[in-house]
VOPAGU-2260 file (C-alpha; in pm, 1 decimal, decimal comma):
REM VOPAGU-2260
SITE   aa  ch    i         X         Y         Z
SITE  UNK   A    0       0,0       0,0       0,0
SITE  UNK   A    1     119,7     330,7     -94,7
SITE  UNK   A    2       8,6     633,2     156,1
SITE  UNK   A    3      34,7    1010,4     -47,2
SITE  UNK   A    4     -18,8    1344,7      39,5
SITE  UNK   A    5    -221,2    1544,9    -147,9
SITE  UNK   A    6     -36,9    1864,0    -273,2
SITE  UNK   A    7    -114,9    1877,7    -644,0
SITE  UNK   A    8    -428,8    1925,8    -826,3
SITE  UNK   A    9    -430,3    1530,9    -986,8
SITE  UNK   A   10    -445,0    1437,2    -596,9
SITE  UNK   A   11    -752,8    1672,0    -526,6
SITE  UNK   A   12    -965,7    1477,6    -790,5
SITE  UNK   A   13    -813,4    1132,0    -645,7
SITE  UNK   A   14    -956,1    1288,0    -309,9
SITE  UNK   A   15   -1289,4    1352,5    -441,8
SITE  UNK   A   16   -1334,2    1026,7    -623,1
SITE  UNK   A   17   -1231,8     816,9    -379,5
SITE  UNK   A   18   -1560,3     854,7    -202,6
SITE  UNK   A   19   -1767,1     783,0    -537,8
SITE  UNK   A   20   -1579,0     465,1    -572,7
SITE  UNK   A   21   -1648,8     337,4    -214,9
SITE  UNK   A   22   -2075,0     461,8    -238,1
SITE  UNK   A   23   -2160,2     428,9    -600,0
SITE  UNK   A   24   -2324,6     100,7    -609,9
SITE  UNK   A   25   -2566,8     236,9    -362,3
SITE  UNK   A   26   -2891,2     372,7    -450,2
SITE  UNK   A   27   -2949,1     574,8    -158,8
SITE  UNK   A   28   -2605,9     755,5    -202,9
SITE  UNK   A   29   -2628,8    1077,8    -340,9
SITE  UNK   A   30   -2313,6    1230,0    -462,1
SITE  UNK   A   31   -2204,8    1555,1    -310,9
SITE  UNK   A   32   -2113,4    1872,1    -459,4
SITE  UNK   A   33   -1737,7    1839,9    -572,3
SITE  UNK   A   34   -1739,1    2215,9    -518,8
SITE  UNK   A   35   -1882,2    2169,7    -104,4
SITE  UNK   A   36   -1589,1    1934,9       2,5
SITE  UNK   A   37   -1356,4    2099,4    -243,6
SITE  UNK   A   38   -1475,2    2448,7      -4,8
SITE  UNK   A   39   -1306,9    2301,2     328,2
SITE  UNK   A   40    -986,6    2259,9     241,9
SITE  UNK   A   41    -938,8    2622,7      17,9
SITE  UNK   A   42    -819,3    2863,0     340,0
SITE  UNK   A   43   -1007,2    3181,5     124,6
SITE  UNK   A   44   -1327,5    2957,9     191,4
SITE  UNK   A   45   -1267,4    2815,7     524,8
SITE  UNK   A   46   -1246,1    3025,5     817,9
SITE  UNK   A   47   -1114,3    2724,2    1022,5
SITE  UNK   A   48    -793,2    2763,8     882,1
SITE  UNK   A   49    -715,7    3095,2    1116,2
SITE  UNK   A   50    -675,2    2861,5    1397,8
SITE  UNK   A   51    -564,1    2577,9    1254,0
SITE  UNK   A   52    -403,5    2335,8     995,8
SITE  UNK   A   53    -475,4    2028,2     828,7
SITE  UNK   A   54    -317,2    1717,2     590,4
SITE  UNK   A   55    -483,9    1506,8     337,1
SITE  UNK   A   56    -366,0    1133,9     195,3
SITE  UNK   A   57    -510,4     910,5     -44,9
SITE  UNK   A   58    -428,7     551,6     -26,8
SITE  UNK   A   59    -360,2     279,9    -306,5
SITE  UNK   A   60    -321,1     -94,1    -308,8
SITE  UNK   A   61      -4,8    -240,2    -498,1
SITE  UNK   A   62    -133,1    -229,2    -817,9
SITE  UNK   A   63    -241,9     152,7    -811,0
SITE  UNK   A   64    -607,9     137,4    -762,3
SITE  UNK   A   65    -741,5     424,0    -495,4
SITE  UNK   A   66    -897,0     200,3    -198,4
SITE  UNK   A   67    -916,1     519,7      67,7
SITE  UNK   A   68    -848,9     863,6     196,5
SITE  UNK   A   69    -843,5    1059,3     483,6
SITE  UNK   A   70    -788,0    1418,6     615,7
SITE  UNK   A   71    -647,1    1470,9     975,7
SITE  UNK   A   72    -619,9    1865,5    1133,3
SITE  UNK   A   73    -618,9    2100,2    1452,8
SITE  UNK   A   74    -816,9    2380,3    1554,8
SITE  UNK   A   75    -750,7    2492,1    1811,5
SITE  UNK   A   76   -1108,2    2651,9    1907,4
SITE  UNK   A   77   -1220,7    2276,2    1894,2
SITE  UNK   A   78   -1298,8    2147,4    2234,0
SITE  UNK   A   79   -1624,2    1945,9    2398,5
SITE  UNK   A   80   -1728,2    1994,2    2714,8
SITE  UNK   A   81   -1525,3    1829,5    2998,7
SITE  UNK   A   82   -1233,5    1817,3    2803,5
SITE  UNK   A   83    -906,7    1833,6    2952,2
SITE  UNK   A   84    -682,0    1733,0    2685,6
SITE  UNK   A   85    -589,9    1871,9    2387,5
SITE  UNK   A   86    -797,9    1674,4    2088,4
SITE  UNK   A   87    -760,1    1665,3    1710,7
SITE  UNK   A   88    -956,0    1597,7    1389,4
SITE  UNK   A   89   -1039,1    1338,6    1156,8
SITE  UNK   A   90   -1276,5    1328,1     839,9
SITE  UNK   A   91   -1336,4    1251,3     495,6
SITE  UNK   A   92   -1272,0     899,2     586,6
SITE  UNK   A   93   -1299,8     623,1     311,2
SITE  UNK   A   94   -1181,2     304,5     284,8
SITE  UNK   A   95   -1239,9     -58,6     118,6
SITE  UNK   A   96   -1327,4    -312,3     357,6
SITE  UNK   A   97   -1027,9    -411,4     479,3
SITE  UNK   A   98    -907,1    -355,9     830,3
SITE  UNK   A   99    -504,7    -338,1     762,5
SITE  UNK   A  100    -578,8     -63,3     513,7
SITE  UNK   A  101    -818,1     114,4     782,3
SITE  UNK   A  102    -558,0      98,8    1026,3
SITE  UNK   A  103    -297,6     268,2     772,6
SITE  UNK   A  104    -478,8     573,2     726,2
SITE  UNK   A  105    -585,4     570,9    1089,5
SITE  UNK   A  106    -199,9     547,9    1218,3
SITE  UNK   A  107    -102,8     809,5    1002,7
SITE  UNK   A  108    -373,1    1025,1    1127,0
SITE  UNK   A  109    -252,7     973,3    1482,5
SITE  UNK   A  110     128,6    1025,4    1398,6
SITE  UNK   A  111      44,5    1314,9    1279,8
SITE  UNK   A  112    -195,7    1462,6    1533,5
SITE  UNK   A  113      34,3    1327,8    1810,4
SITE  UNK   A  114     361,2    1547,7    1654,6
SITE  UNK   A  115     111,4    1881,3    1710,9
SITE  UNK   A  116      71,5    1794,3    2080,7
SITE  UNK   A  117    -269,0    1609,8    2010,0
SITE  UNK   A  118    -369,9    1353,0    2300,0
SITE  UNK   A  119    -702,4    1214,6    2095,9
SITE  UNK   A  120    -858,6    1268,0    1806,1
SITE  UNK   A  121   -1263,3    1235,9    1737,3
SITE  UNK   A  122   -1409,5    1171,8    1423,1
SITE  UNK   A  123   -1525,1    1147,5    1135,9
SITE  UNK   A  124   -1593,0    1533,2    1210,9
SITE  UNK   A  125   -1559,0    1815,9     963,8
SITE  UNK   A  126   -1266,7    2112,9     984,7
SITE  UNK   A  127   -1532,2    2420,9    1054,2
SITE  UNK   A  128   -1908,6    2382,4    1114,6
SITE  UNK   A  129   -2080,3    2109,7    1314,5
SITE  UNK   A  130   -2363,9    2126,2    1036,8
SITE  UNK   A  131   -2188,2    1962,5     722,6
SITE  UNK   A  132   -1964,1    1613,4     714,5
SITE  UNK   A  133   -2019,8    1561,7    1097,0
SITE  UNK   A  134   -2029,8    1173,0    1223,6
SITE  UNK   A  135   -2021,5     850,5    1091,6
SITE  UNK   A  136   -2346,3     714,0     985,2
SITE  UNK   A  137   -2422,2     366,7    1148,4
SITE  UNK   A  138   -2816,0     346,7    1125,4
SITE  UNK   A  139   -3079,4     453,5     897,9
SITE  UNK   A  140   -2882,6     426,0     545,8
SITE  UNK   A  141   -3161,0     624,6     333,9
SITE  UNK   A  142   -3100,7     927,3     112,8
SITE  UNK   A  143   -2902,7    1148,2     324,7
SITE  UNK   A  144   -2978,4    1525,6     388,7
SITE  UNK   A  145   -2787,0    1765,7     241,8
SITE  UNK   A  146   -2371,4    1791,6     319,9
SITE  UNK   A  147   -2418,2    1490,6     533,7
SITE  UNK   A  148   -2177,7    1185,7     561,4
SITE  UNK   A  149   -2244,9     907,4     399,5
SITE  UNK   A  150   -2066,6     583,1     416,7
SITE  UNK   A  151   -2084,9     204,4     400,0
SITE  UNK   A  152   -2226,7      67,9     688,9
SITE  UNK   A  153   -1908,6    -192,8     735,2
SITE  UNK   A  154   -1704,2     146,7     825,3
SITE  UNK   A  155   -1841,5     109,4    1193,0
SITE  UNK   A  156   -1628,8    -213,8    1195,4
SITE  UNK   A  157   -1310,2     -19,4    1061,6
SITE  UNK   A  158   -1322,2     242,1    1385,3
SITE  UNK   A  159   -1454,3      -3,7    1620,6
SITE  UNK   A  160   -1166,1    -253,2    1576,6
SITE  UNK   A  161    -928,6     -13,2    1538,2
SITE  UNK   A  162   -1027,5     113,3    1917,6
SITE  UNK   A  163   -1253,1     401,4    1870,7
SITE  UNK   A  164   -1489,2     467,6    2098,3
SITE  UNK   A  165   -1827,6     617,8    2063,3
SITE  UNK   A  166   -1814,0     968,0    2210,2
SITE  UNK   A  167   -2152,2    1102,4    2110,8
SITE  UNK   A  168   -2438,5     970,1    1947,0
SITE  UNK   A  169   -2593,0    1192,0    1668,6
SITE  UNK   A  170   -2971,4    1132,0    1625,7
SITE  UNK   A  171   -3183,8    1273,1    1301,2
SITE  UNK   A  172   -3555,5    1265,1    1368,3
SITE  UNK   A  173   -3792,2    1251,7    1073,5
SITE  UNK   A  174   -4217,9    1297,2    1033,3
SITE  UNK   A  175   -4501,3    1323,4     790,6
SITE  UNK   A  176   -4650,8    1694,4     745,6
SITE  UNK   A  177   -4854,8    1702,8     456,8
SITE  UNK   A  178   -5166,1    1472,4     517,1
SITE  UNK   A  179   -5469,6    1519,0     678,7
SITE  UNK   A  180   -5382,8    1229,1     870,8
SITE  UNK   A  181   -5036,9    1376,3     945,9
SITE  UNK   A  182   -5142,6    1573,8    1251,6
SITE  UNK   A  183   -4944,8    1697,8    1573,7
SITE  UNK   A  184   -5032,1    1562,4    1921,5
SITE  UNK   A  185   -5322,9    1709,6    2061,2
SITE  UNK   A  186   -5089,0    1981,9    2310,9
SITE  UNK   A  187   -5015,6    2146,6    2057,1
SITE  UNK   A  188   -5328,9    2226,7    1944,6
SITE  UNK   A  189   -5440,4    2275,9    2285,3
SITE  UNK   A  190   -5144,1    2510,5    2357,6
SITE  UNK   A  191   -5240,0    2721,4    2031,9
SITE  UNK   A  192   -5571,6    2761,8    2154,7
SITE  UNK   A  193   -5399,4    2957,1    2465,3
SITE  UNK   A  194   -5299,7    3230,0    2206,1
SITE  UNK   A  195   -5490,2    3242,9    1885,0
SITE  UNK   A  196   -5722,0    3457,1    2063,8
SITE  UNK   A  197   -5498,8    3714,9    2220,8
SITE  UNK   A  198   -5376,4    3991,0    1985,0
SITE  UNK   A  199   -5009,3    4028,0    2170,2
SITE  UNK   A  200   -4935,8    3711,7    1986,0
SITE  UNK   A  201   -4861,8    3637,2    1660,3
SITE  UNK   A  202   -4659,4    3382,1    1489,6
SITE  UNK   A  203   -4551,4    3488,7    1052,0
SITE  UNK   A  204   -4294,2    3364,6     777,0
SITE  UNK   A  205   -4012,4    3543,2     686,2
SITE  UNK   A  206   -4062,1    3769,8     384,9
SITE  UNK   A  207   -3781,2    3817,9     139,0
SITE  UNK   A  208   -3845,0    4174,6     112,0
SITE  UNK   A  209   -3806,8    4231,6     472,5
SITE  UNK   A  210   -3463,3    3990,5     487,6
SITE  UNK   A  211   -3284,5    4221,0     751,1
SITE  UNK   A  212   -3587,3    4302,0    1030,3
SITE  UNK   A  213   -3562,5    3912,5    1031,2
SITE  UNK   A  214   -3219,6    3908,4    1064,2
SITE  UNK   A  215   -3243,7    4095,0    1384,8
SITE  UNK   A  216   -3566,3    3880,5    1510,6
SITE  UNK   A  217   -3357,2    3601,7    1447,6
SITE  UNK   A  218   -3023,4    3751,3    1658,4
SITE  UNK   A  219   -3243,0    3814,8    1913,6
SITE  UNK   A  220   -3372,2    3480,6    1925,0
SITE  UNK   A  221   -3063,2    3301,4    1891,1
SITE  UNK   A  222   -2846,5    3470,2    2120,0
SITE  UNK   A  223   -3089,4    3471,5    2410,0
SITE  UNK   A  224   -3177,6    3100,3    2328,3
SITE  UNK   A  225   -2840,3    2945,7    2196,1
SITE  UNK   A  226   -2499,7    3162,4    2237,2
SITE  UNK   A  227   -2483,8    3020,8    2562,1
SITE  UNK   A  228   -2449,9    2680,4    2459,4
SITE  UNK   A  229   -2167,0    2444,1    2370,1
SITE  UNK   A  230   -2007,5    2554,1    2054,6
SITE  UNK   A  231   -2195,9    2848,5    1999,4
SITE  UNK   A  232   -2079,4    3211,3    2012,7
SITE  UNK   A  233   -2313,5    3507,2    1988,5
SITE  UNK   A  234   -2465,6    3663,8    1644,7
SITE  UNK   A  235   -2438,9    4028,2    1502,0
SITE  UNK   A  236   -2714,1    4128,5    1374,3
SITE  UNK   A  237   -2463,9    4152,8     973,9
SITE  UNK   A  238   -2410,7    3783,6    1008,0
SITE  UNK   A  239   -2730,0    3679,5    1026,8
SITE  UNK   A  240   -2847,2    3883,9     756,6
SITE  UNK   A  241   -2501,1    3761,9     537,5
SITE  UNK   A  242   -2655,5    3389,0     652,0
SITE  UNK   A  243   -3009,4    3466,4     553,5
SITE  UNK   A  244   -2882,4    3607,9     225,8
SITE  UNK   A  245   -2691,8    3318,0     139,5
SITE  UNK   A  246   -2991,8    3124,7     145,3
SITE  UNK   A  247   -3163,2    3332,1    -105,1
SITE  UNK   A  248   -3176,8    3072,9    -418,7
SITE  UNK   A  249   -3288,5    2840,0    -198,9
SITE  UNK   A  250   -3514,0    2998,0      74,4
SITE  UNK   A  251   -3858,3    2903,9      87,5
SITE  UNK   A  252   -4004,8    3139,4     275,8
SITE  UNK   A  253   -4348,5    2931,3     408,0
SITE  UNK   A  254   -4062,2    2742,3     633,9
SITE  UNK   A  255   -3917,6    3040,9     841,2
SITE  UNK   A  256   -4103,6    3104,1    1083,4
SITE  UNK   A  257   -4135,3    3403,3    1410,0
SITE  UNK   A  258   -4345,6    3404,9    1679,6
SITE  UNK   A  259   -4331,9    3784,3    1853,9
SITE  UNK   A  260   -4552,7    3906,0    2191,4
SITE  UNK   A  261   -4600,5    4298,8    2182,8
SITE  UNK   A  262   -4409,4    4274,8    1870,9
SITE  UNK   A  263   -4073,6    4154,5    2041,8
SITE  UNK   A  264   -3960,3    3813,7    1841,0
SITE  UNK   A  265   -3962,0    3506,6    2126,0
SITE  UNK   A  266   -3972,3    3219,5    1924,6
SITE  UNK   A  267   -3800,6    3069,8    1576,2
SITE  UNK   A  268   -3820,3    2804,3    1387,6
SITE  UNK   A  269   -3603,3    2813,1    1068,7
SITE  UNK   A  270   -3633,4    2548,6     758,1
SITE  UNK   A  271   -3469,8    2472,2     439,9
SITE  UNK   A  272   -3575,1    2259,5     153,8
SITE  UNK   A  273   -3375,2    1921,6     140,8
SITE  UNK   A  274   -3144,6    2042,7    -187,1
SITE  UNK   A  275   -3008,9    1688,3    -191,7
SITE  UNK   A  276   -3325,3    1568,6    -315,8
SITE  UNK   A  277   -3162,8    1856,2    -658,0
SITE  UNK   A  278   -2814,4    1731,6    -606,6
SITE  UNK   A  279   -2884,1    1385,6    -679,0
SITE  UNK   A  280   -2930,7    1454,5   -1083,4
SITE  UNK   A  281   -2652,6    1669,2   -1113,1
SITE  UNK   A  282   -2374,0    1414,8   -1042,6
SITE  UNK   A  283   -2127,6    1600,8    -804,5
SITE  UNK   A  284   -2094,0    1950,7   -1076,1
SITE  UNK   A  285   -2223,8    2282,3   -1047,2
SITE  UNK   A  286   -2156,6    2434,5   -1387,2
SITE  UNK   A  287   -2350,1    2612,1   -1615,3
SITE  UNK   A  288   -2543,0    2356,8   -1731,4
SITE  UNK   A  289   -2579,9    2201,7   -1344,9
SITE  UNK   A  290   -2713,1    2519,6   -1220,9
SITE  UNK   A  291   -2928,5    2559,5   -1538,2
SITE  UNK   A  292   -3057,2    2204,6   -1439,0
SITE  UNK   A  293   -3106,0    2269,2   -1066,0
SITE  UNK   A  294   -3329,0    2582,3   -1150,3
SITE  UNK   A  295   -3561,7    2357,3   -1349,6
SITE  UNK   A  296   -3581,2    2106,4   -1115,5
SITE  UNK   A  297   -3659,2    2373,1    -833,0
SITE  UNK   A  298   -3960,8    2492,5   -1022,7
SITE  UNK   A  299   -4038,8    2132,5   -1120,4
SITE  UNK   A  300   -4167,9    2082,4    -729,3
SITE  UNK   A  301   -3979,9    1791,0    -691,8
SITE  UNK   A  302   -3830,5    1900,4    -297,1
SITE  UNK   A  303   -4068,6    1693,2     -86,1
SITE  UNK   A  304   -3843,9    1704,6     203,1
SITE  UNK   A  305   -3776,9    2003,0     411,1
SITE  UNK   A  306   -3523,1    1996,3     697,7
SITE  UNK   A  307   -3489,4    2157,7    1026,1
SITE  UNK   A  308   -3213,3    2353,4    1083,8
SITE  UNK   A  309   -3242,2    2569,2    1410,9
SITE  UNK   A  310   -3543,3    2586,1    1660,9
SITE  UNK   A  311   -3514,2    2815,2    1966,2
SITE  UNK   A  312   -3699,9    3026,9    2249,4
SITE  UNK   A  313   -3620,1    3276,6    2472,3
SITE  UNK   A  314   -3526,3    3189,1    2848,7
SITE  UNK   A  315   -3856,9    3398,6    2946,1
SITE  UNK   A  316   -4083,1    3225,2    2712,8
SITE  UNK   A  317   -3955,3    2841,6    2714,3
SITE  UNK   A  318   -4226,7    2604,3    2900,7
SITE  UNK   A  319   -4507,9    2873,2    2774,7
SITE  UNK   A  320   -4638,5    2643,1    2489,5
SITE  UNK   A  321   -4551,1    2955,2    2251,3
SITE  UNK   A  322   -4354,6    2705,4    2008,7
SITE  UNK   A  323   -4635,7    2518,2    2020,2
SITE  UNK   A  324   -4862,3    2804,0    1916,6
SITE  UNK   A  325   -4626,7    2886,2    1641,1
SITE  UNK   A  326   -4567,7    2530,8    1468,3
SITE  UNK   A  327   -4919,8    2497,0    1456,2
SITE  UNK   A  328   -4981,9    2792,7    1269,3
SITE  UNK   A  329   -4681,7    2700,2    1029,8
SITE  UNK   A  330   -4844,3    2375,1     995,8
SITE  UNK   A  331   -5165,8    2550,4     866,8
SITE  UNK   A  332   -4983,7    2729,8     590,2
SITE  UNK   A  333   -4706,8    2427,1     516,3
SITE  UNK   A  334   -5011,2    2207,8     467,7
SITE  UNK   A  335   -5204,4    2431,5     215,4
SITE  UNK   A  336   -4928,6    2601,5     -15,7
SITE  UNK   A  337   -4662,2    2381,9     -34,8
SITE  UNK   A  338   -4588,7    2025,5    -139,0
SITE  UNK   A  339   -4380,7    1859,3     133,7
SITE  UNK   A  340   -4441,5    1554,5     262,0
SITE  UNK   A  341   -4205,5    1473,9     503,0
SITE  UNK   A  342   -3988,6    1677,4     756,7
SITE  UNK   A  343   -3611,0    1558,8     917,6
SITE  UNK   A  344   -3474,4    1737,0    1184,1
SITE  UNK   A  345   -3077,8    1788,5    1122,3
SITE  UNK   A  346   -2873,8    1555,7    1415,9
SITE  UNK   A  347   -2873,0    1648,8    1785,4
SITE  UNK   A  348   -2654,7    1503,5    2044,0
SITE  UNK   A  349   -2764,4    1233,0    2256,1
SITE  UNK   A  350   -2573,3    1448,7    2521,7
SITE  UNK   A  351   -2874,4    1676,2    2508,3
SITE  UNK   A  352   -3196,1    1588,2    2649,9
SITE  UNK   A  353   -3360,7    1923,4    2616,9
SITE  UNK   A  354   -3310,9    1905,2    2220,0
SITE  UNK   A  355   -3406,5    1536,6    2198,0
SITE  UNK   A  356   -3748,6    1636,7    2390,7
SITE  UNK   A  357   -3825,2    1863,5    2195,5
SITE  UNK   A  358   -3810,0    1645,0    1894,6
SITE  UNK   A  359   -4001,1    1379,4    2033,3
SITE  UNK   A  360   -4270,3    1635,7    2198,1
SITE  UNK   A  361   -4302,4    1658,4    1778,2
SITE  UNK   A  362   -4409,5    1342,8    1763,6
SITE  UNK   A  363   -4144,1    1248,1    1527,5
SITE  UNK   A  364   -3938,4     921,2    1494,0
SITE  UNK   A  365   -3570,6     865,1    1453,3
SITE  UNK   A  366   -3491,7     830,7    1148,6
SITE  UNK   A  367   -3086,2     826,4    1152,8
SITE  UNK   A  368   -2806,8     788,3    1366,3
SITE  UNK   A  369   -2476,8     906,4    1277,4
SITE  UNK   A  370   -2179,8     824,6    1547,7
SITE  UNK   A  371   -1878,3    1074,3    1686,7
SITE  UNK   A  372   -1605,2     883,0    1774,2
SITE  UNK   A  373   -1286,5     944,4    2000,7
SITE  UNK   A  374    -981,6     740,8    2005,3
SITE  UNK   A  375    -724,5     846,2    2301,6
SITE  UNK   A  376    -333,4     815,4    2186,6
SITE  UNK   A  377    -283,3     688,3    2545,5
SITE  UNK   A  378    -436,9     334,4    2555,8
SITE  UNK   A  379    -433,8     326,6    2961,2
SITE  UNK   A  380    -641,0     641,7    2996,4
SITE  UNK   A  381    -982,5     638,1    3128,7
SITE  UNK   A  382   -1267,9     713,2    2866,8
SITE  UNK   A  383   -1527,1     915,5    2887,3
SITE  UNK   A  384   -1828,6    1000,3    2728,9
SITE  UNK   A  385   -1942,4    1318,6    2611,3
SITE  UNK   A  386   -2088,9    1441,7    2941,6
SITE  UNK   A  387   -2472,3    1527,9    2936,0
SITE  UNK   A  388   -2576,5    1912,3    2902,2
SITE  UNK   A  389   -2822,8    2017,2    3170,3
């Protein structure tokens, strides 16, 4: 076996195709934007690469063929709760099924991390943002959402023998909308009926035209509801709009949704169309012609998925019911103007009850599990799980 580095162009497609040649006989795989992955390893794309650094290797067998690949790094911003050691990165993992040619790319990640001062190193993770290429994907092998791993299921094997351990589960939770047997549990229409009939409430869909008053509404949300937590760091009211913006070609805006008392935003819920369900018929390119094609298809209808991306309420209001008040009234318009039939919740750590409740106070079902591993350089050290957020 013969262990590279990619520094050259030639190497970067070898990168990229590895991963088609491990997935393509699956129907359920859907190829991912060259341009995406290509995005986290270009430091004028990837903010990550302020505080930290990263290698890539493709491996071949004797004869030449590809049969895996792997990218190792350190940030140093990245750090879970309760850690006291210093822990790297692994991800983009791909492999044949073969243990000894696992373990290659595996070592070499370790060497690696190990000569930066690294003491462990989780994975398969992404170099920036928890929301793309996070976790391996051990359960629930159907289409997968947008900029989310995908692999065969024998790679649990590869990390499991190997002597990773599973860190953090990663649960995706999935249920009907669009039916007129498709309904929420009964408390939350009970809890709507609390405020339908008082006028300090209301509960709307973002409008285009007015992109930056929701950019605020949604500032004001977040940072109240989420800055606080793990991983999270407080929102100007320019980056959300810059993050709203970016959505723009893709933004539907019957699934962003406010609720407000005296006019003072309290609740969000915020919702994008499953673009995979577009990505799988344009075969990894965004050209011309791609983009030509994905316009097409997004007037064609064809998105019957839609997937949650961030829910939150502010401290004063959670326990209220006024999340129930406003997914009920999104439900009334999701129902009658669009054509979705389904709705998947993006992961959430099983290291966070609150989340978790929330989904299952839905009524929804898991759908997917993907898996964070860790794997401690010092074989004799206790292990711990990541600890549970309260």
């Amino acid at each position: 076996m013969t262990l590279s580095t990619v520094d050259d162009s030639q190497k970067e497609v070898d990168f990229l195709a590895v991963h088609t040649l491990m997935n393509q006989d699956n129907p359920n795989w859907i190829r991912p934007l060259d341009k995406d992955v290509a995005a986290v390893f270009d430091p004028k794309q990837n903010k990550a690469f302020r505080q930290g650094e990263l290698i890539r290797w493709i491996l071949r067998n004797d004869a030449g063929q590809l049969i895996g690949r792997l990218a190792a790094f350190v940030n140093k911003r990245y750090k879970s709760k309760g850690d006291t050691i210093k822990v790297g990165g692994i991800g983009f993992f791909e492999c044949i099924d073969d243990q000894e040619a696992a373990n290659y790319l595996f070592d070499a990640a370790k060497k690696w991390l190990a000569e930066r001062g690294m003491e462990a190193m989780d994975g398969p993770i992404n170099f920036g943002e928890r929301d793309k290429w996070w976790g391996l994907l051990v359960s629930g092998f159907d289409p997968p959402l947008y900029n989310m791993n995908y692999n065969p299921p024998y790679y649990q094997k590869l990390f499991d023998t190997y002597g990773f351990q599973n860190f953090y589960n990663q649960i995706c939770f999935r249920m009907p909308v669009a039916t007129e047997s498709a309904q929420l549990q009964p408390k939350f229409y009970n809890a709507h009926q609390k405020f339908i009939d008082d006028p300090t409430y209301k509960a709307v869909h973002l409008t285009k035209s007015d992109m930056r008053k929701y950019a605020t509404d949604f500032c004001t949300v977040y940072n109240a509801a989420w800055s606080t937590h793990e991983g999270n760091k407080e929102m100007s009211v320019d980056q959300a709009y810059s993050l709203l913006k970016s959505m723009g070609p893709i933004l539907d805006e019957n699934l962003i949704w406010f609720a407000y008392h005296n006019d003072q935003p309290v609740a969000m819920w915020i919702n994008l169309p499953d673009l995979n369900q577009l990505m799988r018929h344009l075969n990894g390119q965004f050209n011309w012609w791609a983009k030509l094609k994905f316009v097409v298809l997004k007037q064609l209808g064809i998105c019957t998925r839609f997937v949650g991306l961030v829910f939150g309420v502010t401290p004063d209001y959670q326990g209220t019911g006024i999340d129930y008040y406003m997914i009920v009234e999104a439900e009334k318009v999701i129902k009658a103007k669009t054509k979705y039939t389904d709705f998947e919740m993006q992961w959430q750590g099983d290291f966070n009850p609150k989340i978790l409740n929330i989904s299952r106070n839905l009524g929804a079902e898991p759908s997917r599990t993907l898996v964070t591993y860790r794997y401690l350089f010092d074989r004799s050290a206790p292990f711990h799980r990541h600890p549970i957020l309260h």
